[in-house]
C-alpha positions in Angstrom: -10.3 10.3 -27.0 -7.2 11.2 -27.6 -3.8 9.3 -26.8 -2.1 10.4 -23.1 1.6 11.8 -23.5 4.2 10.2 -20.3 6.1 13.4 -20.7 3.0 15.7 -19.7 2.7 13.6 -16.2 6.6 13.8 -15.3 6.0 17.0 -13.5 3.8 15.6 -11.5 5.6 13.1 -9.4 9.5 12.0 -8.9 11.6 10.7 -11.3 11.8 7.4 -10.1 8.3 6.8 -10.6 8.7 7.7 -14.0 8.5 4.1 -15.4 5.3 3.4 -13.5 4.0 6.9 -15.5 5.1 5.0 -18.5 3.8 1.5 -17.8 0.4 3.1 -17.0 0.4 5.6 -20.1 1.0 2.2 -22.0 -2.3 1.0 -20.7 -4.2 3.8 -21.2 -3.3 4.6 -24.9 -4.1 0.2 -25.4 -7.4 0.6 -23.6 -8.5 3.5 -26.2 -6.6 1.4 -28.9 -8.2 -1.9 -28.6 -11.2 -0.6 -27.0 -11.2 -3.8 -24.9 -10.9 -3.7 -20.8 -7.6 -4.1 -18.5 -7.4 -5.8 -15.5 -4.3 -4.8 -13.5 -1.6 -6.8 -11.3 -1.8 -5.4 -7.5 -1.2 -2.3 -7.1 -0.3 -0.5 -4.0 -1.7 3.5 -3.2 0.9 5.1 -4.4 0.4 3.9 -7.5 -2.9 3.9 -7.6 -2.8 7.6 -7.6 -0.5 7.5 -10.6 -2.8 5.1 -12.6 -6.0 7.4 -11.6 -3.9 10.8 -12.5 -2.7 9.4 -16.0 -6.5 8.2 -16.9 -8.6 11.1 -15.2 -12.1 10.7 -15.9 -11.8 9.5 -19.5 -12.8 6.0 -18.2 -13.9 4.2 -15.4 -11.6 2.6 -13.0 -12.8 -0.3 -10.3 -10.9 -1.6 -7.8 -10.8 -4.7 -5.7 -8.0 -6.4 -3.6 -9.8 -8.9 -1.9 -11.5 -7.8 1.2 -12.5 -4.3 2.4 -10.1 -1.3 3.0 -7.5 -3.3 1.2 -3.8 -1.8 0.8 -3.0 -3.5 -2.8 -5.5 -3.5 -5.2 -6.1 -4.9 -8.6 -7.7 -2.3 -11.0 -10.8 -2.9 -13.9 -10.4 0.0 -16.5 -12.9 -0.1 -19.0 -14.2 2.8 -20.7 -18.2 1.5 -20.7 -19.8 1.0 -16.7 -19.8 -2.5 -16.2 -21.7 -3.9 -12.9 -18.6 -6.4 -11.5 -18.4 -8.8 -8.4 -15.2 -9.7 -6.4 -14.9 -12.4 -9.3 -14.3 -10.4 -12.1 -10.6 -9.0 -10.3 -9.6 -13.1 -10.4 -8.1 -12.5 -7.1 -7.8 -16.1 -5.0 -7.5 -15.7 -0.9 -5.6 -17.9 0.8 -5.0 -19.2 4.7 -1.9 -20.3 6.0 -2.0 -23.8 7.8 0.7 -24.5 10.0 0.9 -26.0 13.6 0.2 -22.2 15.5 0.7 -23.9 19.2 4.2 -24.3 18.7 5.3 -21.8 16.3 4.4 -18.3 15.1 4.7 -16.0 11.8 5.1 -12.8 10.8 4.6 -10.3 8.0 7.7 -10.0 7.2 8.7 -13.4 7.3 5.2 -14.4 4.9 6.5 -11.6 2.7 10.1 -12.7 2.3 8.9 -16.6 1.0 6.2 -15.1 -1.2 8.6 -12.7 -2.7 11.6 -15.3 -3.0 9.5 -17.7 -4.5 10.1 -16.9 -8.3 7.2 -14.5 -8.7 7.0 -10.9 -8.6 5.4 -9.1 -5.7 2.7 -7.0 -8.1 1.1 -10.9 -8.3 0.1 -11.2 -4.5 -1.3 -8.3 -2.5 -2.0 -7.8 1.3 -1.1 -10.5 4.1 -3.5 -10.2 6.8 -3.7 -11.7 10.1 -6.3 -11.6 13.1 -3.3 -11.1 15.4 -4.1 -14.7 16.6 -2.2 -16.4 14.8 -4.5 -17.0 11.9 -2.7 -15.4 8.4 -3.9 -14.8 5.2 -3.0 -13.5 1.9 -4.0 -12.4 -2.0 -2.7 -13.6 -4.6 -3.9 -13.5 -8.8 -6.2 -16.6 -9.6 -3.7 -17.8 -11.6 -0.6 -18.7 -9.7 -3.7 -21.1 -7.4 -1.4 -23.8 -8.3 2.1 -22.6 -7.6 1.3 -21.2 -4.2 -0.2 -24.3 -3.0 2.1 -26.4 -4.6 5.6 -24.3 -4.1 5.1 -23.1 -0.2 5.9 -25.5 2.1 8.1 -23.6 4.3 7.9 -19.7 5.9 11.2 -19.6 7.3 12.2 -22.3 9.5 8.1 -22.9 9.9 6.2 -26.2 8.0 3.2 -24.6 6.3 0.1 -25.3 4.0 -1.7 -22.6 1.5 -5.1 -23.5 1.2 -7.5 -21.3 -1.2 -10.5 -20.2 0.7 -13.3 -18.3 -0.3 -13.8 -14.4 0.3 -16.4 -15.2 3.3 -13.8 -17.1 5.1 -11.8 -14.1 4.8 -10.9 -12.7 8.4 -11.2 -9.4 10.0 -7.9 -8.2 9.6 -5.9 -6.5 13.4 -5.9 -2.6 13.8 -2.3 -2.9 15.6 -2.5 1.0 15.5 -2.2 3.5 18.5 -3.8 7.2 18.8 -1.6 9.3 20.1 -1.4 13.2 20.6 1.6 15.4 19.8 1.9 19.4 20.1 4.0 21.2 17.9 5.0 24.5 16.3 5.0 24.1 13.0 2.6 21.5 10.2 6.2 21.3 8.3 6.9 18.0 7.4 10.0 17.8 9.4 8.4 19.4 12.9 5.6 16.8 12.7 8.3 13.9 12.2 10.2 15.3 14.8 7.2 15.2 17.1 6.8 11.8 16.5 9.8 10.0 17.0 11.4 12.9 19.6 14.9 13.6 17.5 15.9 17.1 16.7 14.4 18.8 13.4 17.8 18.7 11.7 18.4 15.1 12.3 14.6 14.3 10.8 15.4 16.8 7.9 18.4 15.1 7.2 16.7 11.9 6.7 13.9 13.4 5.0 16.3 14.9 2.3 18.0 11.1 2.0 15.9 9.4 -0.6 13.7 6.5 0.2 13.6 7.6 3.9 9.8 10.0 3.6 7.0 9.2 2.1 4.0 11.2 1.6 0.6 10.2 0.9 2.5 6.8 -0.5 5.0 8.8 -2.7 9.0 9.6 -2.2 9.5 13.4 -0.6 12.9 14.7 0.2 11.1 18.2 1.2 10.9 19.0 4.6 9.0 22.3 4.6 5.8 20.6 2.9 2.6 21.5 5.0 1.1 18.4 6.4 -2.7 18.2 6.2 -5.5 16.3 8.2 -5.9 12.8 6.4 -2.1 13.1 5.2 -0.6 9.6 5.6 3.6 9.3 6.3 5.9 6.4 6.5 9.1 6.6 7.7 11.8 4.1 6.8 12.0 1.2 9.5 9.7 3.4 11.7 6.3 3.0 10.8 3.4 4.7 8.7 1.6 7.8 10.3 -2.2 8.9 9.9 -3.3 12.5 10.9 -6.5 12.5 12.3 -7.1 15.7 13.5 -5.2 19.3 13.9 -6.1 21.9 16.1 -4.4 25.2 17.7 -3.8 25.5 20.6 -4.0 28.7 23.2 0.1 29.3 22.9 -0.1 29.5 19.0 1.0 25.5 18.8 -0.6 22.7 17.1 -2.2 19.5 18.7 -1.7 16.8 16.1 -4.1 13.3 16.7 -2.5 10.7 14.6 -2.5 7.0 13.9 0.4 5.5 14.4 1.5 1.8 13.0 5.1 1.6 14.2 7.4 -1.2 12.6 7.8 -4.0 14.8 11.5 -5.3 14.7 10.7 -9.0 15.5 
C-alpha cells in the first residue's frame, strides 16, 4: 500500500480545510507505517468525509460517538476487520445534575463551559438533551476526571457531571419542523432564498461571504450549485436544512420538503 500524497486531495475540497487533508494524510501514511490501529478525537461530518476520502477503501474505518445517529464521532482505522463494542472508542457519557425546577440550560451555554474549560473541542462530542430539561454530553474516557472535577458552573447555573453508562443515555429531541417550499430553480441560492424569504441577491451575497454556506458540512461560496435530495445546508446563525424530497410541479416549479432545525437565539 502505498503512501497518500495531501497535495493529490487539495482539489477536492477548500483551502481552509487543507490542514485537516494534512492531519488525516498524517494518519494514514502512520497506519500503513506502523501497521498498528488509530483511534481518532471527535470528529464532526464534514470531516468525516475528508478522513473517509483521504483513506478510500485501503482500510477499514468504524465509527462511534456514543449513541445512535451521532453528529461527532470518534473513528477506528485499522487495516485488519476487527469485531469492536461501544468500548473500544473510550468514549465516557455524561449527565448534567443541576437543580432543573429553578433553572434551565442550553446548548450553547453547555458548549461555551466545555469549550472554555482548557480543552479542545475535538475531546467532547455531541450534547444532547430530551428537551426536558435532562442534558447530556460525550466526552474521551480520559478527561473522566477533569470534567467531573473542573465543571461546577454552566453560566450563572450550579451543576454536577456525573459519568453514566451508554444505557442511561437518553433519546435525544427532534426540535426539527417539515416544511414545503416551491421554487424555480434547485440553485443553491433559490433554495436559500425559499427558505428564509430574502431576495436571491441578498442570499447570494452571503453565500459568496465565507463561512456563511455550508454544503453537505463543507464551506461553499457558489451559489449556482444544484441542490440534491438528502443534501444538508446550514446557514450562519439560521439553522441547518435537510431536503427530503423534490418534485415538479404542473407550472415547471419545484416543491422542496425539507427539514429544518432553525437556530434558536435564547
Amino acid at each position: 500500500m502505498d503512501k497518500r500524497q495531501a497535495s493529490s486531495f487539495y482539489p477536492h475540497f477548500s483551502h481552509d480545510e487543507r490542514p485537516t487533508v494534512d492531519k488525516f494524510v498524517g494518519l494514514f501514511n502512520s497506519l500503513i507505517f506502523k501497521s498498528q490501529p488509530i483511534l481518532t478525537d471527535f470528529l464532526n461530518p464534514g470531516e468525516l468525509d475528508i478522513l473517509k476520502t483521504v483513506v478510500g477503501n485501503d482500510v477499514f474505518v468504524f465509527d462511534f460517538g456514543g449513541y445512535q445517529h451521532a453528529e461527532k464521532k470518534r473513528i477506528y482505522l485499522t487495516q485488519e476487520w476487527e469485531n469492536l463494542n461501544p468500548q473500544d472508542f473510550q468514549i465516557q457519557a455524561f449527565k448534567i445534575d443541576y437543580a432543573a425546577k429553578f433553572n434551565s440550560l442550553t446548548h450553547s451555554s453547555i458548549l461555551g463551559s466545555l469549550a472554555n474549560s482548557g480543552v479542545k473541542t475535538d475531546t467532547f462530542g455531541d450534547i444532547i438533551t430530551d428537551g426536558n430539561g435532562n442534558w447530556q454530553f460525550f466526552a474521551k474516557k480520559e478527561l473522566l476526571d477533569f470534567f467531573c472535577e473542573q465543571i461546577d458552573r454552566i453560566g450563572l447555573v450550579s451543576v454536577k457531571i456525573i459519568p453514566i453508562e451508554f444505557s442511561e443515555v437518553i433519546e435525544p429531541e427532534d426540535d426539527s419542523v417539515e416544511k414545503s417550499i416551491v421554487v424555480s430553480s434547485l440553485r443553491m441560492d433559490a433554495i436559500l432564498a425559499g427558505i428564509i424569504k430574502d431576495s436571491r441577491t441578498r442570499i447570494k451575497q452571503l453565500i459568496e461571504d465565507k463561512q456563511q454556506v455550508k454544503l453537505n458540512w463543507h464551506e461553499s461560496t457558489n451559489s449556482n450549485i444544484m441542490i440534491n435530495v438528502n443534501d444538508v445546508l446550514s446557514f450562519r446563525h439560521f439553522g441547518r436544512i435537510k431536503i427530503i424530497n423534490i418534485s415538479s410541479t404542473k407550472k415547471g416549479k419545484y416543491r422542496v420538503v425539507l427539514k429544518l432545525w432553525q437556530t434558536k437565539r435564547k
